[in-house]
MARVEX-121116 format. One record per residue: y negated, z negated, x negated of N, C-alpha, C in turn; residue in three letters. Coordinates in steps of 0.05 Angstrom, whole numbers, plus 5000, padded with zeros to 4 digits. Each point is the difference from the previous one (the first is absolute). Layout:
# residues N
YZXYZXYZXALA/...
# end
This chain:
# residues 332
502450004983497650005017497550004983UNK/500249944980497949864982499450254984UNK/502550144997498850244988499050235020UNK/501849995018498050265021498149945000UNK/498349645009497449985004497650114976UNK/501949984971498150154976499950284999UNK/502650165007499050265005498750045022UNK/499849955021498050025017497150024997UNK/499249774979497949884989498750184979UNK/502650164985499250104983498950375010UNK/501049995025499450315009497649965003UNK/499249785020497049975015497950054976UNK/500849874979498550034976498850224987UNK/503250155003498950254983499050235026UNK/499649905020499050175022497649915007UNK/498549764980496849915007498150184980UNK/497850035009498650214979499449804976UNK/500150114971499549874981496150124996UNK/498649724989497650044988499150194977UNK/501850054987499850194972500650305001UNK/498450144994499950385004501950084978UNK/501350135013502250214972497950184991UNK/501549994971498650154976498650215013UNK/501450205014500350285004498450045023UNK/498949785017498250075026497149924986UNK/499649914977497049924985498250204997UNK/501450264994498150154995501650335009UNK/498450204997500050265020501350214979UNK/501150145013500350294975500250255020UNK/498950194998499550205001501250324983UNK/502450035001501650214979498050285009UNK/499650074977498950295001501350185010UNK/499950324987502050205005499350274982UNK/498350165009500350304994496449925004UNK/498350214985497049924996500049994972UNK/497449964988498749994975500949714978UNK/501049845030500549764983502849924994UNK/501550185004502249915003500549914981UNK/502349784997500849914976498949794989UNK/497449945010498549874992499049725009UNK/500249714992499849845016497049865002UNK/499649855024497349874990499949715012UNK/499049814992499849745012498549885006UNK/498950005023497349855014500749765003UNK/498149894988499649675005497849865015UNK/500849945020497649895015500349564994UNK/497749915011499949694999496550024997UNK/499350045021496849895001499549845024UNK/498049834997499249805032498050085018UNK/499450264992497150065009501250275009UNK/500050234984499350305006503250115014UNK/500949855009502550135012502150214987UNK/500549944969502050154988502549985012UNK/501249785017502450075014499850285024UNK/498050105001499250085021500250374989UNK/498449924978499550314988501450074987UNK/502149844978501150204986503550105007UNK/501049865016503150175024497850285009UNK/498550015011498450195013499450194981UNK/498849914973500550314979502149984985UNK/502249705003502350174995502050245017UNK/499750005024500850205009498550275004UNK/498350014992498150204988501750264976UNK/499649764986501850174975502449995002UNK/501349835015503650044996500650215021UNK/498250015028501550165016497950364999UNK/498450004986497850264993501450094978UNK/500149854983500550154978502349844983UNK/501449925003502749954988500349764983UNK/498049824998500249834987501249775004UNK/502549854980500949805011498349684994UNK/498749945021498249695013501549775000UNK/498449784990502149774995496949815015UNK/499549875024498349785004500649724991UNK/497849934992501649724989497149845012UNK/500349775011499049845022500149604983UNK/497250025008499849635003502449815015UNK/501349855007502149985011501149594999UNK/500249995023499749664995503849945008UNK/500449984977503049914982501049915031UNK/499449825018501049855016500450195025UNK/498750125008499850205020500550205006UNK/500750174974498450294998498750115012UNK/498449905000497050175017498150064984UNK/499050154993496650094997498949834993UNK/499349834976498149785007498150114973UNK/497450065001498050154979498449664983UNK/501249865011498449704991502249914981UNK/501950104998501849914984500050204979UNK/498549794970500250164971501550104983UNK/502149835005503049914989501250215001UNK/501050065015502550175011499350285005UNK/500950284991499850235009503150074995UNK/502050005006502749985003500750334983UNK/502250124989499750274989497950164977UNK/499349794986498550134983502850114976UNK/501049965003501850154979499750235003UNK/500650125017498550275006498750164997UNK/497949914976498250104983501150044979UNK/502449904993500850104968501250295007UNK/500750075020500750424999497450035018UNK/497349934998498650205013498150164977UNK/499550265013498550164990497349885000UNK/498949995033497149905002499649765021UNK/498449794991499749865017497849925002UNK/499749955032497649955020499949745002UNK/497049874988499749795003497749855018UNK/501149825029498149925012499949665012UNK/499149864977500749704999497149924996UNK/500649705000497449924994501549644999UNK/498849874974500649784993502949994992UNK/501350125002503749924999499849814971UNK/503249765004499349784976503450144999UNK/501450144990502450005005501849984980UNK/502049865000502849944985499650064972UNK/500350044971500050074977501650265003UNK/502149945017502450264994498150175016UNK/498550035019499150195012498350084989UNK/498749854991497450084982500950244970UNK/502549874990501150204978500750245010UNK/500650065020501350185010496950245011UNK/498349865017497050154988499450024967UNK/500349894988498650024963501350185000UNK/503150025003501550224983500250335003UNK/498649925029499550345014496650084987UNK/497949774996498350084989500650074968UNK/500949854988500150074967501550234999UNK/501950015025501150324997497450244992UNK/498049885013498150235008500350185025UNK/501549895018500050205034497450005009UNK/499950145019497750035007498249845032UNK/499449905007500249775020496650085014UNK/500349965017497249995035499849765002UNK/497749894993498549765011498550045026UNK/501149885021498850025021496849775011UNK/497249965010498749745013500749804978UNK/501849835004500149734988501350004976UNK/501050204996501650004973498149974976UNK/497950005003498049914973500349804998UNK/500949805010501049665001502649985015UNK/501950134992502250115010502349714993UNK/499449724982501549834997498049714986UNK/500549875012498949684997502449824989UNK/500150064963502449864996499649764991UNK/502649764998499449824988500349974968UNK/497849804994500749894973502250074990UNK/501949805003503150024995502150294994UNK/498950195012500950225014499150174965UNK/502250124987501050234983497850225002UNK/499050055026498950265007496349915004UNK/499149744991497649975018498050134984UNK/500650164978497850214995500550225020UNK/500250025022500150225017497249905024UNK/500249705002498449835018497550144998UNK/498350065025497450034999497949934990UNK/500249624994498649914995499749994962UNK/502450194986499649974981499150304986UNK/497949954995498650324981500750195023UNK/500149955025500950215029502450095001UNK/501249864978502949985007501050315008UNK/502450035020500750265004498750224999UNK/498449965023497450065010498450174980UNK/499049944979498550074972502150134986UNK/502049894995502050154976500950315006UNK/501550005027501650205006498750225024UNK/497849915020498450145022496449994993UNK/499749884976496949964986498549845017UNK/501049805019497049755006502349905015UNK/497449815003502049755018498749935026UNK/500549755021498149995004496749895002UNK/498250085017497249984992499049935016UNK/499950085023497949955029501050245023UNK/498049955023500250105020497450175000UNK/499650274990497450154994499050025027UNK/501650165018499049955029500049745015UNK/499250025029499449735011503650085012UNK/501749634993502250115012499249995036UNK/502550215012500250035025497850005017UNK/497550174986497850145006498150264988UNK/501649974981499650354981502450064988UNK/499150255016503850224996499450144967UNK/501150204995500850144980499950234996UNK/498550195002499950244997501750174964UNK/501650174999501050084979497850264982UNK/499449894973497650215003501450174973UNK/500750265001501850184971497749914980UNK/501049954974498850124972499850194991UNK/497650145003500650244996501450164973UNK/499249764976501950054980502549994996UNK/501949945022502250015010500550155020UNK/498750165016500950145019502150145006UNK/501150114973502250264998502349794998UNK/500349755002502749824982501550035034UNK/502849984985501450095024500949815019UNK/498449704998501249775009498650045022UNK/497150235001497550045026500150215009UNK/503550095003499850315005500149955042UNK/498750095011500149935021498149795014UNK/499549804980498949765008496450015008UNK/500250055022496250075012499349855017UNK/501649735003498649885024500449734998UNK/499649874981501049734996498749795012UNK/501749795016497349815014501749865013UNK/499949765004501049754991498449645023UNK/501049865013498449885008500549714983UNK/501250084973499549784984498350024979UNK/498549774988497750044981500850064983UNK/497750094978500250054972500449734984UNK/500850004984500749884974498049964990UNK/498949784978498649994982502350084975UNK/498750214978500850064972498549914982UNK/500649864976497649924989499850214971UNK/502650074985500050254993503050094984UNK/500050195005503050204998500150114968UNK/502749894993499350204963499250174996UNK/499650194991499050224982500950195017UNK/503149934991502250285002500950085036UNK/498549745013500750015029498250275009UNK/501550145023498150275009499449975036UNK/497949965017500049865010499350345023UNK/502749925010500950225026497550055023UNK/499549715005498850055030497649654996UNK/497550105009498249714999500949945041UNK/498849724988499949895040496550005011UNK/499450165017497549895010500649795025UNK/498349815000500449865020499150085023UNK/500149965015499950075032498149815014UNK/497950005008497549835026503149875027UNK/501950124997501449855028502250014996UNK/502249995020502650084991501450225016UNK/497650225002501250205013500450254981UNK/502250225000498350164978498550194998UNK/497750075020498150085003497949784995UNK/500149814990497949784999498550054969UNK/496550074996499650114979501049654981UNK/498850264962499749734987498349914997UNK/500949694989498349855002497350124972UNK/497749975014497849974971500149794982UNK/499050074979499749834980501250074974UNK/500349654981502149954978503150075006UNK/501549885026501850065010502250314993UNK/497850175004500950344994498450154976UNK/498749764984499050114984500349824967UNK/501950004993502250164997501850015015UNK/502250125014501550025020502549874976UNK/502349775011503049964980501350165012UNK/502150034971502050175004501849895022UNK/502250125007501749865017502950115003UNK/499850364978502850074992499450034972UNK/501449994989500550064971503050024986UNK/500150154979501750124982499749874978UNK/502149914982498749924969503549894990UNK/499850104978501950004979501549644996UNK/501649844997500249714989502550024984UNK/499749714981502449954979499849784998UNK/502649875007500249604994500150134970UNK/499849634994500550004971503050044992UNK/501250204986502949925006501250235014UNK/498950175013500450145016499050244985UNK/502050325027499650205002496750055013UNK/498950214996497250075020500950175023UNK/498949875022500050075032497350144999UNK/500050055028497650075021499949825032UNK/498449955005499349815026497550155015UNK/500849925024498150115021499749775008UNK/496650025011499549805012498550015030UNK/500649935015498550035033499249775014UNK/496649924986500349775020499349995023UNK/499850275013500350005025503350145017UNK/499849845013503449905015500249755017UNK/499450085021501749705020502050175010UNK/501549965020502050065019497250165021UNK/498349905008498350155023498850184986UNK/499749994970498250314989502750274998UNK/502149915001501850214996500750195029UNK/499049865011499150175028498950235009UNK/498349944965498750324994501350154980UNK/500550285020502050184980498650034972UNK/497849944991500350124971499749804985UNK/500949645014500249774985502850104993UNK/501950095021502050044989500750274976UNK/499450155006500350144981498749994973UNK/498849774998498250014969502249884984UNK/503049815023502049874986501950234995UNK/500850135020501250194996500150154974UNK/497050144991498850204987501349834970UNK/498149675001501149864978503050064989UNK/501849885015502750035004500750234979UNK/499850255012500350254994499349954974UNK/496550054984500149974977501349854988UNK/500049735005500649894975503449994988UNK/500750175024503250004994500350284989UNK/497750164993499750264986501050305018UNK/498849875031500250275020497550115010UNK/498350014976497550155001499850235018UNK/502250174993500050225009500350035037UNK/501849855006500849965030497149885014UNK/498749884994498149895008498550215010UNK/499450075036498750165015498349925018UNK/496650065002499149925019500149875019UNK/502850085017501149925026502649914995UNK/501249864981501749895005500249855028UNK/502549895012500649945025500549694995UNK/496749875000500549704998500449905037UNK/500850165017500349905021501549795004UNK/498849725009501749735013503550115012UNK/502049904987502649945010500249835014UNK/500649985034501549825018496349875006UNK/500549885013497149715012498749954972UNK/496849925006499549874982497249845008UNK/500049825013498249924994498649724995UNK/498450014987498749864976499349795007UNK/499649744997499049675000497350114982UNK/497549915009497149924986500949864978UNK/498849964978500449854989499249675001UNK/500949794983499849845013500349724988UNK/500149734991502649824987500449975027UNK/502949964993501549935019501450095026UNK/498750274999499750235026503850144993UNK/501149854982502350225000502149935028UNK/500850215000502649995030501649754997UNK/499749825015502249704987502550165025UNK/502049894980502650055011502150224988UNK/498650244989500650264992501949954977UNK/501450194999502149944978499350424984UNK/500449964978500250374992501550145010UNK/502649845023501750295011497150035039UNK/499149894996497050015026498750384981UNK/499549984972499250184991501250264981UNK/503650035015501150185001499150245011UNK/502650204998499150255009501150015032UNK/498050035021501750025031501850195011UNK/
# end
């Protein structure tokens, strides 16, 4: 009797939901196919509290995995106990291994303090020299500790990531936040570069950045004028503000100490609600392409059209979807 009552006991058990997420539901993948990219992998990393990177980058990962062949790996903020979505949690981005076979990776974090092993596993793809997209917050893309192997990457030191590998860190809010938008304005000494092939309409209802200044060798794609409102017909603003106008994409060469030499793109404009606009998306796109050396494929009209639903959370702290898990930002 005594034992039926334990198997009994022991079914109910294993038929109650457990608190802890399997490895394999933490984060998203996206297999490519036939396209420009085939063969080719890439790994978006989202973990911000503000600009809704859980939001935007499944959305241009299926961009490139299901347009053009690229195989997408999302990798997500993620609270150990739950698996859910949680962008307040620094710790944990579950699947970073996943960067040791990627080609290119998309970076859109902000503060992360994470593990040593995770952190090596970023160094070793940088000293490789790959080539990597800093997305908004990635100029302060990690808040490490003391203790921590990696805390020359920390913002707060010499701009940390931020400065070494995407050229600044961060600085300020140049626009007024969540009352002056973003207008994308070309360089014209960049005009012909193929990362702006297409790109004529850039505009954004998140602010500009303060830059305070970019190396030498940085080539600066596109300035931000600020915007009088947050519409994008709203003129700019007069003044100091647009005069000098900051950059807000840029190109520029980097080398850890120790390391191979990369190239880094930088965009600090990107929330989840600016990708709304087709040629926010395609400036990632265009990126993508170069820096994985598909200059040539790169066409005016590439087909950055939205895959499946998409739409966007304002940005926000705290505004992220509570409850969501990354299979919420699968393919439907």
């Amino acid at each position: 009797m005594k034992s039926q009552i334990l198997w009994l006991l022991s079914i109910v058990l294993l038929a109650m939901p457990v608190s802890f997420a399997s490895a394999e539901d933490a984060w998203l993948t996206f297999p490519g196919g036939k396209g420009p990219g085939q063969g080719k992998s890439i790994v978006l990393i989202s973990g911000d509290e503000e600009y809704r990177s859980e939001e935007a980058l499944p959305m241009l990962a299926k961009i490139l995995s299901q347009h053009f062949g690229f195989n997408c790996t999302v990798l997500f903020a993620i609270n150990p106990e739950t698996g859910e979505i949680d962008p307040n949690n620094q710790t944990n981005i579950p699947g970073i291994e996943s960067v040791d076979s990627a080609d290119l990776v998309i970076l859109m974090t902000r503060f992360r303090n994470l593990p040593d092993k995770d952190m090596k596993v970023i160094d070793d793809y940088l000293k490789a020299g790959k080539p990597i997209i800093g997305i908004r917050t990635s100029t302060h893309a990690f808040n490490m500790s003391d203790e921590s192997a990696y805390k020359h990457y920390d913002w707060r030191k010499n701009g940390g990531f931020g400065k070494q590998v995407l050229g600044e860190t961060w600085v300020s809010h140049h626009g007024h936040h969540k009352g002056e938008s973003t207008r994308g304005v070309i360089n014209p000494e960049y005009k012909d570069n193929p990362i702006l092939r297409g790109v004529d309409d850039l505009w954004g209802p998140t602010d500009v950045y303060g830059i305070r200044k970019l190396p030498a060798d940085a080539k600066v794609l596109i300035y931000g004028s600020v915007l009088s409102g947050m519409k994008p017909d709203d003129k700019p603003v007069e003044g100091k503000k647009n005069d000098p106008m900051m950059p807000i994409v840029w190109t520029m060469p980097y080398q850890l100490e120790g390391g191979k030499p990369g190239t880094s793109v930088c965009s600090t404009f990107g929330s989840a609600i600016d990708f709304a606009n087709e040629d926010g998306r395609r400036l990632i796109v265009n990126a993508v392409f170069s820096l994985l050396g598909l200059n040539d494929k790169i066409t005016p009209k590439l087909n950055v059209d939205i895959v499946g639903a998409y739409e966007p959370s304002f940005y926000g702290f705290n505004g992220f979807k509570k409850g969501t898990k990354p299979s919420d930002y699968d393919l439907k």
